[in-house]
OpenMM code with the backbone's topology and positions (N, CA, C; nanometers):
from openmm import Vec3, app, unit

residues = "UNK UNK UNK UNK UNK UNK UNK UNK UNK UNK UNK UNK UNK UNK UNK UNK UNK UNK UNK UNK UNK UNK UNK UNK UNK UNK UNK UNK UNK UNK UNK UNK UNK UNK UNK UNK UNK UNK UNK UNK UNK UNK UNK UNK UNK UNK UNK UNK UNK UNK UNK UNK UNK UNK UNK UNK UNK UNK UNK UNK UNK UNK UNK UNK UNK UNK UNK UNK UNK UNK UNK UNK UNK UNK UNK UNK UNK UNK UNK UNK UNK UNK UNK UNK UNK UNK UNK UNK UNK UNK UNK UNK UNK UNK UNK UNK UNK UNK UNK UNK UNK UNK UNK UNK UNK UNK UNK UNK UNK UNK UNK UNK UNK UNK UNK UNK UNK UNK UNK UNK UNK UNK".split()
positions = [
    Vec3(0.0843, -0.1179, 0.0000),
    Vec3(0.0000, 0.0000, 0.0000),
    Vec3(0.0890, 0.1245, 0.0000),
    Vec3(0.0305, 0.2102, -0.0298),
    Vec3(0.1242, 0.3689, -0.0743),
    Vec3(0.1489, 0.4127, 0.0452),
    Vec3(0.2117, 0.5216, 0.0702),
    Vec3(0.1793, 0.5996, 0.2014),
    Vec3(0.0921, 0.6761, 0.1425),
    Vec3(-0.0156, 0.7782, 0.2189),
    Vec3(-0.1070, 0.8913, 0.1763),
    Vec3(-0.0453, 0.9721, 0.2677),
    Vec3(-0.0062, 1.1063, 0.2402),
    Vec3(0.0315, 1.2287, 0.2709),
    Vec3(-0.0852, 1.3301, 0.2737),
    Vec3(-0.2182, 1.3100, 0.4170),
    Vec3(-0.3410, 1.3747, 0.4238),
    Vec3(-0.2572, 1.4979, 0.5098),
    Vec3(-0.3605, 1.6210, 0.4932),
    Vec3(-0.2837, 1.7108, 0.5738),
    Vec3(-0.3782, 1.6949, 0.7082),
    Vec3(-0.4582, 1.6570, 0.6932),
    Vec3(-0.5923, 1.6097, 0.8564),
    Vec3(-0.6614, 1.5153, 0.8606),
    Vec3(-0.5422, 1.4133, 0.8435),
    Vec3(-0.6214, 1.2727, 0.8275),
    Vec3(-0.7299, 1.2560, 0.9535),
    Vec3(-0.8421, 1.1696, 0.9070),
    Vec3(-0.9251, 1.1398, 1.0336),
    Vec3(-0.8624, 0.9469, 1.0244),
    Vec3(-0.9093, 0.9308, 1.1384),
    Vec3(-0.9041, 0.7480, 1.1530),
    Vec3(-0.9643, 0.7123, 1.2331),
    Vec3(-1.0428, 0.6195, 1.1707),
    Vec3(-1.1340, 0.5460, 1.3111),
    Vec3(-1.0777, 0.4209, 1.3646),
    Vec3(-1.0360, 0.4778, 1.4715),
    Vec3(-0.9616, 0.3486, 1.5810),
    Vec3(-1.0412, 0.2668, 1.6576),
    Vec3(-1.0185, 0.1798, 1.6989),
    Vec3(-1.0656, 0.0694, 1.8521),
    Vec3(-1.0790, 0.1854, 1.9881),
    Vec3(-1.1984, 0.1321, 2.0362),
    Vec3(-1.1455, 0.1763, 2.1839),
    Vec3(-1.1765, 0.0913, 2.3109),
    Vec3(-1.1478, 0.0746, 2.4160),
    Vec3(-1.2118, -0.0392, 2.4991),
    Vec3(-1.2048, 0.0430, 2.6427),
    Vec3(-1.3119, 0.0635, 2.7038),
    Vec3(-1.3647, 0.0940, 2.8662),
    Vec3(-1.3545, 0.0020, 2.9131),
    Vec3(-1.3192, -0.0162, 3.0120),
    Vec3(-1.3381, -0.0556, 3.1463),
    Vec3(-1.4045, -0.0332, 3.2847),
    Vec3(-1.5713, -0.0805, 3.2367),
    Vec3(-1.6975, -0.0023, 3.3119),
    Vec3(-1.7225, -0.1055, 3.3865),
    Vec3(-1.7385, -0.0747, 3.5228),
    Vec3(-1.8272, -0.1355, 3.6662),
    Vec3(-1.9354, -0.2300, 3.6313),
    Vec3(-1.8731, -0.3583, 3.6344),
    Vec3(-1.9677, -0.4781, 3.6314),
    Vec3(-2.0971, -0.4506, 3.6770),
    Vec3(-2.2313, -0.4544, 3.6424),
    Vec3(-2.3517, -0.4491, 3.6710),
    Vec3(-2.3617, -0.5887, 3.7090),
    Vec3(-2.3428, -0.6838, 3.6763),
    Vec3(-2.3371, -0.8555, 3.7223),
    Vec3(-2.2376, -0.8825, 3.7949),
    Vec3(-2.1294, -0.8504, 3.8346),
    Vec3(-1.9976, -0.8465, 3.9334),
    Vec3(-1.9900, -0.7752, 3.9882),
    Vec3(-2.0421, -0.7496, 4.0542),
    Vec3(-2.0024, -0.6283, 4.1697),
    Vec3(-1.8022, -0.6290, 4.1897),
    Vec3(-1.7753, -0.5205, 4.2337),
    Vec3(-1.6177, -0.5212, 4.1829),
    Vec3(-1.5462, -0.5765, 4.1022),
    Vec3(-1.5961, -0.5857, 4.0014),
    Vec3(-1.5362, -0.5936, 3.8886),
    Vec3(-1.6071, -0.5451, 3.7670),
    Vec3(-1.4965, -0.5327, 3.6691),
    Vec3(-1.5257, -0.4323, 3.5256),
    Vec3(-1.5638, -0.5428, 3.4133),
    Vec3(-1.6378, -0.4888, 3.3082),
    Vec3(-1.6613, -0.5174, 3.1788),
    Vec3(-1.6025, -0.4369, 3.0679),
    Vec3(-1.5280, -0.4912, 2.9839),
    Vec3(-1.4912, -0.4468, 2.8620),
    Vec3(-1.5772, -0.4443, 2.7663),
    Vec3(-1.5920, -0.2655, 2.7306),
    Vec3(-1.6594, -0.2386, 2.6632),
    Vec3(-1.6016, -0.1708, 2.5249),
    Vec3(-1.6750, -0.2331, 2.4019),
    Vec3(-1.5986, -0.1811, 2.2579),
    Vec3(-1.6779, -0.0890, 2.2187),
    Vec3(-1.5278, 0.0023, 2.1278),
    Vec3(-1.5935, 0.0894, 2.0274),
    Vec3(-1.5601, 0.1647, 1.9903),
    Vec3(-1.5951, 0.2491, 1.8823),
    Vec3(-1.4791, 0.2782, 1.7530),
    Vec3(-1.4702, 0.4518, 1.7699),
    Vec3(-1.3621, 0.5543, 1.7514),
    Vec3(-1.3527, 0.6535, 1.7906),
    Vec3(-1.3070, 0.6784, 1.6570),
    Vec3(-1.3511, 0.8419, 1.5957),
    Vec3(-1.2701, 0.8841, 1.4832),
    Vec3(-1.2287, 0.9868, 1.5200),
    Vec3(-1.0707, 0.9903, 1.4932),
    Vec3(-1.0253, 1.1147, 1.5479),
    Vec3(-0.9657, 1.1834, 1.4233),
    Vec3(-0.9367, 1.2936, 1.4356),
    Vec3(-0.8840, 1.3968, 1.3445),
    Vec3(-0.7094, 1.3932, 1.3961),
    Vec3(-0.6456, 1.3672, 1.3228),
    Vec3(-0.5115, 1.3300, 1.3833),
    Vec3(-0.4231, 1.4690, 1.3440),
    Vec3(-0.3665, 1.5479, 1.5015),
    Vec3(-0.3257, 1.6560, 1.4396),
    Vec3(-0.1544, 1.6693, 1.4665),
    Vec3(-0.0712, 1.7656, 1.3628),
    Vec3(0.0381, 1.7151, 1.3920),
    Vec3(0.0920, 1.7493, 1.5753),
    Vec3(0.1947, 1.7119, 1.6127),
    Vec3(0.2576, 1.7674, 1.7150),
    Vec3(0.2956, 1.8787, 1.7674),
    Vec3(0.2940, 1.9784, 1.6673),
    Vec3(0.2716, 2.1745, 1.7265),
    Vec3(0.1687, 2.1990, 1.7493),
    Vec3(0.0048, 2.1330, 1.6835),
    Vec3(-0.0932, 2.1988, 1.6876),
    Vec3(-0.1373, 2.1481, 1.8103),
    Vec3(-0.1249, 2.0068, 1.8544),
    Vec3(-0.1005, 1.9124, 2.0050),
    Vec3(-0.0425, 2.0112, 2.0842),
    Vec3(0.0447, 2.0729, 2.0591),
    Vec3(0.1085, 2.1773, 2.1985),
    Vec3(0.0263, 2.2538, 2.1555),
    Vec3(-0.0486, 2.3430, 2.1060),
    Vec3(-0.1277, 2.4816, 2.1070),
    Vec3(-0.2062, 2.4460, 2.1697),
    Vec3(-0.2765, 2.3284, 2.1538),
    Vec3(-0.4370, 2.2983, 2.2377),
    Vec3(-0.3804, 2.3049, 2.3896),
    Vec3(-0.2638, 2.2510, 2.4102),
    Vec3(-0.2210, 2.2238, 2.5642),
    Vec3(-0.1811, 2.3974, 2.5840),
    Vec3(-0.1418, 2.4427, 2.5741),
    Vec3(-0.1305, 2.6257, 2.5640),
    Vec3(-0.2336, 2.6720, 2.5594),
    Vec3(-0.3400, 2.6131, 2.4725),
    Vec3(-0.4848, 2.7046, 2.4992),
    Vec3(-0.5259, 2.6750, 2.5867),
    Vec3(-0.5679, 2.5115, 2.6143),
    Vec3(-0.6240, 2.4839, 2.7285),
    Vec3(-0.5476, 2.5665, 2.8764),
    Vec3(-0.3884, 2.5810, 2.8772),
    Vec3(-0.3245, 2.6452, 2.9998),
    Vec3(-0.3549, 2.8054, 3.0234),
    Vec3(-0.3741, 2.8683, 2.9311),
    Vec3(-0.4588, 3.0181, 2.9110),
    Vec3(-0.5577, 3.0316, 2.9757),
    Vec3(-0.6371, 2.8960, 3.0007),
    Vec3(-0.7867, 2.9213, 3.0347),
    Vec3(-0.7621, 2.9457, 3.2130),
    Vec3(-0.9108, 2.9968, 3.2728),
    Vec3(-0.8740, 3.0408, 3.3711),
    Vec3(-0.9493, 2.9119, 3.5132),
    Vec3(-0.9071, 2.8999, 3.5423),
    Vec3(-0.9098, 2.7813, 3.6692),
    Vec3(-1.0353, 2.7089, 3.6404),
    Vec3(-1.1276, 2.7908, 3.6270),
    Vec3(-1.2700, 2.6891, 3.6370),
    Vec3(-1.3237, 2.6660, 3.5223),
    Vec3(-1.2294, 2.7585, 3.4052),
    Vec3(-1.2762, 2.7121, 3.2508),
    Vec3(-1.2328, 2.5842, 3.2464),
    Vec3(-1.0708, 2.5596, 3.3271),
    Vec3(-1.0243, 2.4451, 3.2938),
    Vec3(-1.0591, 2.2978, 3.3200),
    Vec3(-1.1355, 2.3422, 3.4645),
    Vec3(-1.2086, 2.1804, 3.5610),
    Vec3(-1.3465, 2.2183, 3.4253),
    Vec3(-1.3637, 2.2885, 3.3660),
    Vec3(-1.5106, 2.2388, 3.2882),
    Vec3(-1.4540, 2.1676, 3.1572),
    Vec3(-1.3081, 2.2146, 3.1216),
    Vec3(-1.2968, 2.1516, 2.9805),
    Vec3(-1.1490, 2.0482, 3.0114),
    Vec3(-1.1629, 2.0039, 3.0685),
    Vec3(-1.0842, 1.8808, 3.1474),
    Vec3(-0.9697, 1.7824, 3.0453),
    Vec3(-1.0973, 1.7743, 2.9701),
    Vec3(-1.0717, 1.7070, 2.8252),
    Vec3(-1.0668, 1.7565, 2.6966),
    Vec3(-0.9850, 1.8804, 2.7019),
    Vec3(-1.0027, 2.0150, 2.6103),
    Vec3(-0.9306, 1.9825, 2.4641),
    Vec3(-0.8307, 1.8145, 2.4842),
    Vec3(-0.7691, 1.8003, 2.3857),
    Vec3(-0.8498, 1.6767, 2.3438),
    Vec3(-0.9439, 1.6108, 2.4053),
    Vec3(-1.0372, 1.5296, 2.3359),
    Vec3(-1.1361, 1.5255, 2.2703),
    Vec3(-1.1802, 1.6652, 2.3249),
    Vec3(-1.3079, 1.7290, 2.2506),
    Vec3(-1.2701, 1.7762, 2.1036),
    Vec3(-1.1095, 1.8237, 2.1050),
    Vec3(-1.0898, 1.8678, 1.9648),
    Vec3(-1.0025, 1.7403, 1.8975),
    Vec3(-1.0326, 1.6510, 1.9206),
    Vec3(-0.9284, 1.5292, 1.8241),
    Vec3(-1.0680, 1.4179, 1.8281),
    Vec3(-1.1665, 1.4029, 1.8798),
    Vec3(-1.2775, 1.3000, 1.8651),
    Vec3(-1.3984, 1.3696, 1.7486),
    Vec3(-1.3865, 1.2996, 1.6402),
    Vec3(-1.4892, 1.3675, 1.5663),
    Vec3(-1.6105, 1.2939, 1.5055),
    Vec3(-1.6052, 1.1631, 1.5701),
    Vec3(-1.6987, 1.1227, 1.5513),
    Vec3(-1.6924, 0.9447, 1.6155),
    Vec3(-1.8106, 0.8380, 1.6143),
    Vec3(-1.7551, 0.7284, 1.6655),
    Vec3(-1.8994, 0.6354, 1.6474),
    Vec3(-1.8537, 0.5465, 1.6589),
    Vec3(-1.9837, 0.4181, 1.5826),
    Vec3(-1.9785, 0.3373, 1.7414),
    Vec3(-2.0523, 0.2066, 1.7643),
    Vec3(-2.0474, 0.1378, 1.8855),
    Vec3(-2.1500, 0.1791, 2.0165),
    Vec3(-2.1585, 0.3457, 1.9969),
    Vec3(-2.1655, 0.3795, 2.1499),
    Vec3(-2.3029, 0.3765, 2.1650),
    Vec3(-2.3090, 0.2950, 2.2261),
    Vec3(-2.5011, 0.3106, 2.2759),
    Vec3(-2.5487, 0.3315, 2.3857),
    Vec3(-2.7059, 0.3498, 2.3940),
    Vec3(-2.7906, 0.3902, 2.4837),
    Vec3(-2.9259, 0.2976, 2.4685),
    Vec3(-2.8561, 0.1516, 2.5557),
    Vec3(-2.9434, 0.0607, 2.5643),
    Vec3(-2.9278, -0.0116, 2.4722),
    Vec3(-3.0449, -0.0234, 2.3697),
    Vec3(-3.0310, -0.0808, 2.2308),
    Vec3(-2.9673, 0.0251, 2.0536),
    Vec3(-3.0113, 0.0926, 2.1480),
    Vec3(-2.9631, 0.2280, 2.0109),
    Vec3(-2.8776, 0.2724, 1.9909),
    Vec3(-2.7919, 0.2867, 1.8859),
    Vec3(-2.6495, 0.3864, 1.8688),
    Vec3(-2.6580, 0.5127, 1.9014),
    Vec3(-2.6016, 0.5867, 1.9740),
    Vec3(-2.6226, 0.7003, 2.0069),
    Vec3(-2.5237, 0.7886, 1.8949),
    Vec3(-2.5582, 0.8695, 1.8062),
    Vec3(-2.5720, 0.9278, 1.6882),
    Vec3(-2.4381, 1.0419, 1.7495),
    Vec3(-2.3178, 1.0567, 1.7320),
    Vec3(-2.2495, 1.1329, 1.7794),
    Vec3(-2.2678, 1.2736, 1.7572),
    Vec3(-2.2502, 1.4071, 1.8551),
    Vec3(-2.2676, 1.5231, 1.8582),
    Vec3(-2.1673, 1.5752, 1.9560),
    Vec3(-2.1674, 1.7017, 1.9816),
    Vec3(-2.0987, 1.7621, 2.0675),
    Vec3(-2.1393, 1.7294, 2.2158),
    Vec3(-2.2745, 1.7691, 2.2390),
    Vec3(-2.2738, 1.7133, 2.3462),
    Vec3(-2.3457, 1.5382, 2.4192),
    Vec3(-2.3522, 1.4213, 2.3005),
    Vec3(-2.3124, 1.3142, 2.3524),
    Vec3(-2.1992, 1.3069, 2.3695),
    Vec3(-2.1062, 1.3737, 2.3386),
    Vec3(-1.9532, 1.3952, 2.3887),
    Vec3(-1.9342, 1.4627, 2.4817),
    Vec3(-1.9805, 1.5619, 2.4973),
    Vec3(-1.9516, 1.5912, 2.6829),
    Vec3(-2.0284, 1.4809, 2.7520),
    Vec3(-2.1543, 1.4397, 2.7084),
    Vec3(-2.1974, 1.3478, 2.8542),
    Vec3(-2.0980, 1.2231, 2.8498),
    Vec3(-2.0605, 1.1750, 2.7201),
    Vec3(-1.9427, 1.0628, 2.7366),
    Vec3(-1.7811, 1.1018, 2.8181),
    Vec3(-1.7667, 1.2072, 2.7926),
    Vec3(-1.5974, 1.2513, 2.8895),
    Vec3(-1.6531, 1.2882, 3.0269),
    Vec3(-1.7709, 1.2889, 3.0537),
    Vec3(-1.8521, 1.2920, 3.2030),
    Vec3(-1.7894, 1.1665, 3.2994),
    Vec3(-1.8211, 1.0390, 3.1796),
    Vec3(-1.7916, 0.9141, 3.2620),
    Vec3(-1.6764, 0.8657, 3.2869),
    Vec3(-1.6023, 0.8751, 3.4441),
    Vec3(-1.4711, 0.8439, 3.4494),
    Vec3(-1.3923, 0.7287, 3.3743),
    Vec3(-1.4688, 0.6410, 3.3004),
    Vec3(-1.4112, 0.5356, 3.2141),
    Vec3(-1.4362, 0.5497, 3.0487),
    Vec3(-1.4965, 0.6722, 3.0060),
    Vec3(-1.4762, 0.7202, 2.9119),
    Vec3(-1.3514, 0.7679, 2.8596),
    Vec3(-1.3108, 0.8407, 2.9017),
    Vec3(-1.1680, 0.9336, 2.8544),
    Vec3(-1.0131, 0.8627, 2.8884),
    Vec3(-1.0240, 0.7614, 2.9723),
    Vec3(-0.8970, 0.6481, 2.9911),
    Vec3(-0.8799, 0.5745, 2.8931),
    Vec3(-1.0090, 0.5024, 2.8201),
    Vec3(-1.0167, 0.4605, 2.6945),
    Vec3(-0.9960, 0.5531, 2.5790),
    Vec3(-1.0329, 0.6705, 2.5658),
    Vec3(-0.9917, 0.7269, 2.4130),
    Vec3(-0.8770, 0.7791, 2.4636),
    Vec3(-0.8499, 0.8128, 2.5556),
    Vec3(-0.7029, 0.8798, 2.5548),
    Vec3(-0.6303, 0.7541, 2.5179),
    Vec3(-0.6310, 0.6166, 2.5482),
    Vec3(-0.5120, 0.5008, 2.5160),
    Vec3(-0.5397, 0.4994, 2.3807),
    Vec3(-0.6539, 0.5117, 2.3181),
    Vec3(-0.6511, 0.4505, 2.1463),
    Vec3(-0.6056, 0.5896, 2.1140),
    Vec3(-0.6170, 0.6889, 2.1210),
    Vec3(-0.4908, 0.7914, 2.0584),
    Vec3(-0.3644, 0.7612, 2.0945),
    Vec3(-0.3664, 0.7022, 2.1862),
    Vec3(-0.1902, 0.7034, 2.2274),
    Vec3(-0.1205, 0.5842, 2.1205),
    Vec3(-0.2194, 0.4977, 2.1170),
    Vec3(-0.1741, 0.3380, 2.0367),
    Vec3(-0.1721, 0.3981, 1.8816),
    Vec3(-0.2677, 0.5085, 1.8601),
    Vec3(-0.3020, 0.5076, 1.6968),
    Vec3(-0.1279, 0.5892, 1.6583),
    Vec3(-0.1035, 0.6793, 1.7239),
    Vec3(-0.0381, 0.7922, 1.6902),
    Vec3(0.1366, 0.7331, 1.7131),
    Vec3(0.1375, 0.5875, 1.7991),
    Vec3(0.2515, 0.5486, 1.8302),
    Vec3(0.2714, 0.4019, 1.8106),
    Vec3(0.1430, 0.3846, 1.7279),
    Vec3(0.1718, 0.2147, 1.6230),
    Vec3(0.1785, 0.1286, 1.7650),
    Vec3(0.1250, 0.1292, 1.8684),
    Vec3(0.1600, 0.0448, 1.9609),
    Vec3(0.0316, 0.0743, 2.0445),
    Vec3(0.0475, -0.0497, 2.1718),
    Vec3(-0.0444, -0.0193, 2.2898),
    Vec3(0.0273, 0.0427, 2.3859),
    Vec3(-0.0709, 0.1752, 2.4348),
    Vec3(-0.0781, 0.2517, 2.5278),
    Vec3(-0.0596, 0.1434, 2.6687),
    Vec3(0.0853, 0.2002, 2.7438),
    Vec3(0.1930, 0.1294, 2.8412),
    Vec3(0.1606, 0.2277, 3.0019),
    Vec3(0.1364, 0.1335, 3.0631),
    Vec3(0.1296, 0.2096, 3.2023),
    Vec3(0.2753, 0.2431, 3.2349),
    Vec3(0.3334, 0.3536, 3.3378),
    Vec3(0.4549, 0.3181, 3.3914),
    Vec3(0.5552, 0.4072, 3.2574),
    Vec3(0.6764, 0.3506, 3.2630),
    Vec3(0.7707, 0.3998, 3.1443),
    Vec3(0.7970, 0.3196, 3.0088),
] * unit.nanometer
topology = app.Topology()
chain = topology.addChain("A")
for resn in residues:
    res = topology.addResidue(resn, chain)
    for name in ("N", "CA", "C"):
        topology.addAtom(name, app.Element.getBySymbol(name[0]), res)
């Protein structure tokens, strides 16, 4: 296959949660599903972290996930019950709401962008 030289490639990656057993009490279920992100280079990655550091204390506890909101642009899998929940801006805030939301897309950016799985530790 060629290489493609996109200047904003998107890619839809894997993602997997790790959500609070409803049938196990202390313990988790792995949950799938597909994230498309807008893959941006590594300066524009530091501007968002510079914008997000600009913001002022309580802008920042509201936009927590200020570099996920701008690299997730869309995603298949995610439901509500039986239904796909149709991605938007804000089924995306109520999804970075859930503490096992954003552990999962933050690792499938980390794996997409570094050909590998996202490593606890060093």
């Amino acid at each position: 296959m060629s290489f493609l030289l996109a200047s904003r490639p998107r890619v839809t990656w894997p993602a997997t949660a790790q959500v609070p057993s409803a049938a196990t009490p202390g313990s988790f279920d792995a949950q799938s599903f597909s994230l498309v992100f807008e893959v941006l280079p590594p300066a524009e990655l530091r501007a968002l972290d510079d914008a997000f550091l600009a913001l002022d204390p309580a802008e920042q506890v509201s936009h927590q996930h200020y570099t996920l909101e701008r690299l997730i642009v869309g995603w298949s899998e995610v439901m509500a019950g039986t239904a796909e929940v149709p991605f938007s801006a804000e089924a995306l805030e109520r999804a970075l709401a859930l503490p096992w939301f954003p552990p999962a897309a933050y690792a499938a950016y980390a794996e997409l962008t570094t050909g590998g799985k996202a490593r606890l530790g060093n």
